[in-house]
C-alpha positions, 0 to 999 in steps of 0.5 A: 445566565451561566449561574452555577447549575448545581442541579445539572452537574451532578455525578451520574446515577450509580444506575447510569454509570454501571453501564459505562466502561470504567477505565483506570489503567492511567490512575496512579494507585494513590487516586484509587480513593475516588473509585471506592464505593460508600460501603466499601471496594472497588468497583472495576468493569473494563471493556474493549472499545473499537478503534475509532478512525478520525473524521468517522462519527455515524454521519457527516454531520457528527464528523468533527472535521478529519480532512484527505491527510487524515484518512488513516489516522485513528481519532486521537492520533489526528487530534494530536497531530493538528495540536502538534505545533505550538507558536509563541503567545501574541499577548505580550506585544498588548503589554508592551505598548499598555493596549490592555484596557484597564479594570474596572471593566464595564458591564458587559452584554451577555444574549443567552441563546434560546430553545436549548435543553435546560442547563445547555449554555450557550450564550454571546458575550459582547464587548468582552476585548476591546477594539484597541486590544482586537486591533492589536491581536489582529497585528500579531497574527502570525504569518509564519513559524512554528505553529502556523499552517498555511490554508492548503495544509488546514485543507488536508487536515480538516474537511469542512473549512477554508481559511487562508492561515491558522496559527496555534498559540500558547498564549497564558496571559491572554487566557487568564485575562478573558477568564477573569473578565468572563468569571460572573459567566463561566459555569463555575461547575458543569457536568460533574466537573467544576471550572478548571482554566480558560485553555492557554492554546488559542486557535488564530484564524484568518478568513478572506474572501470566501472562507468558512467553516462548514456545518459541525459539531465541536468534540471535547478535547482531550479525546479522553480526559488527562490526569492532572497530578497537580489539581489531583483530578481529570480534565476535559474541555467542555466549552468553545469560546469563539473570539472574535477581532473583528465586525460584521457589516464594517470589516467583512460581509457574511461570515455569520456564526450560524446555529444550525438543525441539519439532517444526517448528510449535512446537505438540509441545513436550516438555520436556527439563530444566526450571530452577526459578530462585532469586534471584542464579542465572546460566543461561548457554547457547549461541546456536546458529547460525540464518542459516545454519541448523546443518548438524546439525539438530535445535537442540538449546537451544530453550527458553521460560520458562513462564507465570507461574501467581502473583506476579511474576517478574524477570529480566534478559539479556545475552550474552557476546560472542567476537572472531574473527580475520575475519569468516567464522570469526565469522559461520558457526562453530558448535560442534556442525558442527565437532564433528560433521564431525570425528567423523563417523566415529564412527558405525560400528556391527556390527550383529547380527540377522535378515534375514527376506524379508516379504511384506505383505499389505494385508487387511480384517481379520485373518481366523480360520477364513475365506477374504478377498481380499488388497487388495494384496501387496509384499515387502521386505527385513525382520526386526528386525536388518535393519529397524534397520540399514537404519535406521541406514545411512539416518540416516548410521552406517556398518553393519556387518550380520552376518547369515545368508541362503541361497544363494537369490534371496531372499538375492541380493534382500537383499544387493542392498539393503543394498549400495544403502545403502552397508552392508559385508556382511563379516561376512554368513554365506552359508548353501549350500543353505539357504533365507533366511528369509521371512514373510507379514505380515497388515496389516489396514487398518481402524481397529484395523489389526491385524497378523500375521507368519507366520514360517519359518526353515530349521533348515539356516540357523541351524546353527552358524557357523564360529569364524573368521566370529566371530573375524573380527568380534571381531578388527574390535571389537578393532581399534578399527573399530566404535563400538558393537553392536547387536543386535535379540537374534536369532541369539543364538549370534552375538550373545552371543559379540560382545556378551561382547568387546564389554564387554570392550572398554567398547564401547557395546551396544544389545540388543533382547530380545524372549523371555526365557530364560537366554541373552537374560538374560545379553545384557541384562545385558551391554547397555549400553542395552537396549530392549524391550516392557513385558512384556519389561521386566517379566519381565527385572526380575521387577517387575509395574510399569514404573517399577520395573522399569526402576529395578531394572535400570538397576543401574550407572553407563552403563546405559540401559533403555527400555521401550517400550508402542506408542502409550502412548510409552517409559519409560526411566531411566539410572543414578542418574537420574529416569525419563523418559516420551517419549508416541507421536507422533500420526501417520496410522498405514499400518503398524506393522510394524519401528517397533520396529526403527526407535526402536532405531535412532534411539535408537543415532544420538542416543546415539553423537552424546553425547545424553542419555535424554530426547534420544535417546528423543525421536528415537528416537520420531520415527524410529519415528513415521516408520515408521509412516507407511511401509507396509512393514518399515522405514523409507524415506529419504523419510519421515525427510526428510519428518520433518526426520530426515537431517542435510545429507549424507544428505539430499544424498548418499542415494537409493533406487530 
């Protein structure tokens, strides 16, 4: 972990940077030599920017953390202000009484934190200060002087903790000494930048009995990069080492290090991977960019350290700082961009299933032996396969739909839509003289909002297809053009023969199951992930409870199994790892109709972007929460944007009439 990672710290693309604001007013002229274009020149593009107020960044949760006292300051201006004051080192007391542990160090543990985009560093460091030399720097903490704020004055400064002191220090020694114990794991290049110097100006901090610190994302520091005339380059922090002197369990109670996914007002937080730190322990995490904001949201490092329940907890932070050749590679490179634009490409998906015509009927309640009036009537291209690709083709894969349709308007009707959202329809079997399948959806409208799906299939439409419509897609699987299956566990003869190559070929799998027989057992088990109801989880197990269940199926190393229970959220568990619970999303609930479908499909986005269980499961339920929102039978752009769901392409590049 933290090897350099050359392939995620190169300068970004000419292509990228020219839409950046370059800024060279503070360049002295000598240093116009990192601007000079290969062939000659210089490249000048300057741009205003509006004047950022601290505290505002889009949403509360992106606020870096301006309090009241705050309110009328701009970003850097606050910035400077609560770095202001700087005490006097506490190391030296450690050197006077030989507190220091002596080298060779012993070897220590290092936890790398899981389902981040590759190249984002996040990792725990055990053991790195010793107890005797966290016991020492707890002796030191300042009561007093220049630096030190006392809690009511944190409290007007920054809006989202509660501590009872915080004292900030220059303290070299202490800096120089966690940098060469850290050297095998500090990123020694990141962003375009290569290793500048532990920060010497730690942040001491002191937490009784109900401190913590709320939901936040940490900003980079400087503001805007400075000018080292000495190293010749432009410095900017890019990673927090949070410090702690302290244990948990022994010391104080609460007060976890928890990383965390929270929506836009910070108020549905769910916690992704909670740290329980011990005296000496190291948490060293990415700053990610917040001005301006990622081009690939959500964030992925938010994070709080919960309220202290008993006793009291001490800590102190600083950042590790990164020198960039100029300033534009060190004010707007960002890991997760620079991953994500190079494997943009990475998302096409064959994606195998129904295409079923629905008819949705709005009625009061769903009638048994009686005559109602239909309140209102639409119809759109559904069925479980479609519903997910369509999803899939609006949050930014590339689809691949292999389908079956007739040779009629409905199939004429479905063709049209999928060709408006940029799916290939290579691999769509067009039936002659058979009908494309239709339902008639009842969606009652009052508090239970019940639903029915009458269905009708044409036996002629699901007669076997020709071996060379399949081989043509095994041929693509083994051509290396696809990134993963999926398949809604429909049109089985289709998918078993595909899912079957696709293993073969350690090709991702994503298999929804929603009867269960010979053949739908043999397509679960050849999944990599598999999604399905409770009951269906259950039965495929042979388990009456859900835990167990998806324990005994997540039977080997890369298999993921998801149930799912409506409003009650999903259970899910990798291999060898705990069971995660993600709860349903509290939305205004128009229809239900394909929330299914669309969950598969987040889940499939977030996996094929690297992320972990609980990460892919928790955007998945938003994308799903999304749908429940939309009436008809799959999600729309307009409620994933409105969700904060589509990245910055599809958000500019993607519209449905």
């Amino acid at each position: 972990f933290f090897a350099p990672r050359q392939q995620f710290t190169r300068c970004m693309s000419l292509v990228r940077m020219s839409r950046r604001m370059l800024r060279l007013s503070a360049v002295p002229a000598a240093r116009l030599r990192w601007f000079l274009r290969p062939g000659g020149g210089v490249r000048l593009r300057m741009a205003g920017t509006a004047v950022q107020r601290a505290g505002e960044h889009q949403n509360s949760v992106h606020n870096i953390g301006a309090g009241p006292g705050a309110q009328e300051m701009d970003l850097a201006a606050w910035s400077r202000l609560k770095n202001s004051e700087v005490g006097e080192a506490i190391s030296p007391r450690l050197t006077k009484i030989g507190a220091w542990r002596p080298d060779p160090q012993p070897k220590f543990q290092v936890n790398e934190v899981s389902g981040l985009t590759p190249g984002v560093p996040a990792a725990v460091v055990q053991g790195v200060l010793s107890e005797q030399e966290c016991t020492e720097l707890i002796a030191g903490f300042p009561s007093g002087g220049q630096g030190f704020m006392p809690g009511q004055r944190v409290a007007e400064l920054y809006r989202d903790r509660k501590v009872k002191s915080r004292s900030l220090v220059n303290d070299e020694l202490l800096a120089r000494i966690l940098q060469e114990r850290l050297r095998e794991v500090l990123p020694q290049q990141l962003d375009g930048g290569r290793l500048f110097s532990v920060n010497p100006n730690f942040r001491f901090v002191h937490y009784d009995t109900g401190g913590r610190h709320s939901t936040h994302i940490d900003g980079r520091e400087p503001v805007m990069p400075r000018w080292d005339e000495a190293a010749e380059g432009w410095v900017q922090s890019r990673l927090t080492m949070q410090i702690y002197l302290n244990s948990h369990g022994k010391d104080f109670e609460g007060g976890e290090f928890a990383i965390v996914d929270a929506d836009d007002n910070g108020e549905d937080v769910q916690v992704k991977h909670v740290i329980k730190p011990q005296a000496g322990d190291v948490v060293i995490f990415y700053q990610e960019r917040l001005n301006p904001p990622s081009d690939y949201p959500p964030y992925e490092l938010q994070h709080q350290g919960n309220d202290v329940t008993a006793g009291q907890k001490f800590a102190c932070r600083t950042m590790v700082d990164y020198i960039f050749p100029n300033e534009e590679i060190a004010h707007f490179s960002n890991v997760k961009d620079d991953y994500m634009a190079k494997h943009a490409d990475k998302m096409s998906v064959l994606a195998i299933g129904n295409t079923i015509m629905d008819t949705m009927l709005t009625v009061s309640h769903i009638p048994v032996d009686e005559k109602i009036h239909v309140e209102t009537k639409k119809t759109y291209v559904g069925g479980q396969g479609a519903n997910a690709a369509q999803a899939l083709a609006l949050l930014g894969a590339k689809v691949s739909f292999m389908t079956r349709v007739g040779d009629d308007a409905e199939g004429t009707t479905a063709m049209t839509a999928y060709k408006k959202l940029g799916m290939d329809l290579t691999h769509v079997i067009s039936v002659p003289g058979a009908h494309t399948s239709v339902a008639a959806v009842l969606v009652a409208t009052d508090k239970e909002k019940h639903r029915s799906c009458l269905i009708y299939d044409d036996p002629r439409l699901l007669e076997p297809c020709s071996a060379e419509a399949l081989n043509t897609a095994v041929q693509r699987l083994s051509s290396g053009d696809f990134h993963a299956v999926y398949t809604d566990g429909w049109q089985i003869d289709l998918a078993l023969p595909i899912a079957r190559a696709a293993q073969k070929l350690s090709i991702p799998i994503l298999a929804d199951v929603e009867v269960v027989n010979p053949e739908t057992r043999e397509l679960a088990d050849l999944a990599t992930v598999v999604i399905a109801s409770v009951p269906i989880i259950k039965a495929l197990a042979g388990k009456d409870d859900v835990r167990a269940a998806v324990l005994a199926l997540a039977n080997r190393p890369g298999r993921v199994i998801i149930a799912t229970e409506g409003e009650k959220g999903s259970h899910g568990v990798a291999y060898f790892e705990e069971i995660v619970h993600v709860p349903a999303m509290d939305v205004d609930v128009h229809d239900t109709t394909g929330a299914g479908d669309s969950f598969h499909a987040g889940y499939l986005m977030a996996f094929l972007k690297g992320r972990g269980v609980a990460d892919c499961m928790s955007f998945a339920t938003r994308v799903a929460a999304a749908k429940c929102e939309t009436p008809g039978s799959s999600v729309t752009h307009e409620a994933l944007e409105r969700f904060g769901l589509l990245e910055r392409q599809q958000r500019a590049q993607v519209t449905v009439s």
